[in-house]
C-alpha positions in Angstrom: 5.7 21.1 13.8 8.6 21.2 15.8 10.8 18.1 16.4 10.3 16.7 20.4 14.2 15.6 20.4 15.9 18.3 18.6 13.6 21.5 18.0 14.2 21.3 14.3 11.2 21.8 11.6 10.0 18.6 10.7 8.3 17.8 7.6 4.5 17.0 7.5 3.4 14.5 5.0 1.4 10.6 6.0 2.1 7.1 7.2 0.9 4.0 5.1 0.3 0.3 6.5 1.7 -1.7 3.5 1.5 -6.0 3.5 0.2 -5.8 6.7 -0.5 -9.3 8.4 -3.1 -10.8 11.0 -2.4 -11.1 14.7 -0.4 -8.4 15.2 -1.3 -5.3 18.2 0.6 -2.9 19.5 -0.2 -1.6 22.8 0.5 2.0 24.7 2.0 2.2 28.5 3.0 4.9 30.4 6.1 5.3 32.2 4.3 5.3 35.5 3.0 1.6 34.3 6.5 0.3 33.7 8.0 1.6 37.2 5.6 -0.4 39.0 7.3 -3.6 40.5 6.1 -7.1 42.1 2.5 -8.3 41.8 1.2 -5.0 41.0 3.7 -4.9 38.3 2.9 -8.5 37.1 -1.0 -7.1 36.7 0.0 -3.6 36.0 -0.2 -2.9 32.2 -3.0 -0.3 32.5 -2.2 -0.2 28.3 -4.2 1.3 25.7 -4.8 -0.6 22.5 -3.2 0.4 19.1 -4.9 0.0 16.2 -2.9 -2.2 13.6 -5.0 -1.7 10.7 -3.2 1.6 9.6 -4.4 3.1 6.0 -3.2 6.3 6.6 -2.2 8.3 9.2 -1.1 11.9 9.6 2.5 12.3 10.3 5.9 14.4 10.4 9.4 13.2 9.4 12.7 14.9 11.5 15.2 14.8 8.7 17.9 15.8 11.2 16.9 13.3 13.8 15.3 10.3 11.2 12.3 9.8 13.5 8.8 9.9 12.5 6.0 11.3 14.5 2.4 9.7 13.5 -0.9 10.6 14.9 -2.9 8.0 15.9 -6.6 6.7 17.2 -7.1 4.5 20.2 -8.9 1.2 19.8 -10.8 2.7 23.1 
């Protein structure tokens, strides 16, 4: 897979959720849901759930860039 910032072949290998504690989410939002403004901003955050409970997770590592691409599920 190519790297999204600089092209480069990144290297495919997995993601592990190690000492993980309770009561911690992370959530998606688009950039169209942070440009909104005002009340509709205040209510916007049309956010998809992340699940927190990572095992193990397919991803690539950009040894040029250091940045790590992992693939996901949606708590949907």
């Amino acid at each position: 897979m190519k790297c999204l910032d600089c092209g480069k072949e990144m290297i495919s290998g997995i993601v592990e959720g190690v000492g993980q504690g309770a009561g911690s989410f992370y959530e998606f939002t688009s950039d169209e849901e942070l440009k909104k403004t005002g009340i509709k901003g205040f209510f916007r955050r049309n956010t998809i759930q992340v699940s927190t409970t990572i095992v193990e997770q397919k991803a690539w590592y950009c040894p040029e860039c250091k940045k790590i691409l992992m693939w996901m599920d949606a708590d949907e």
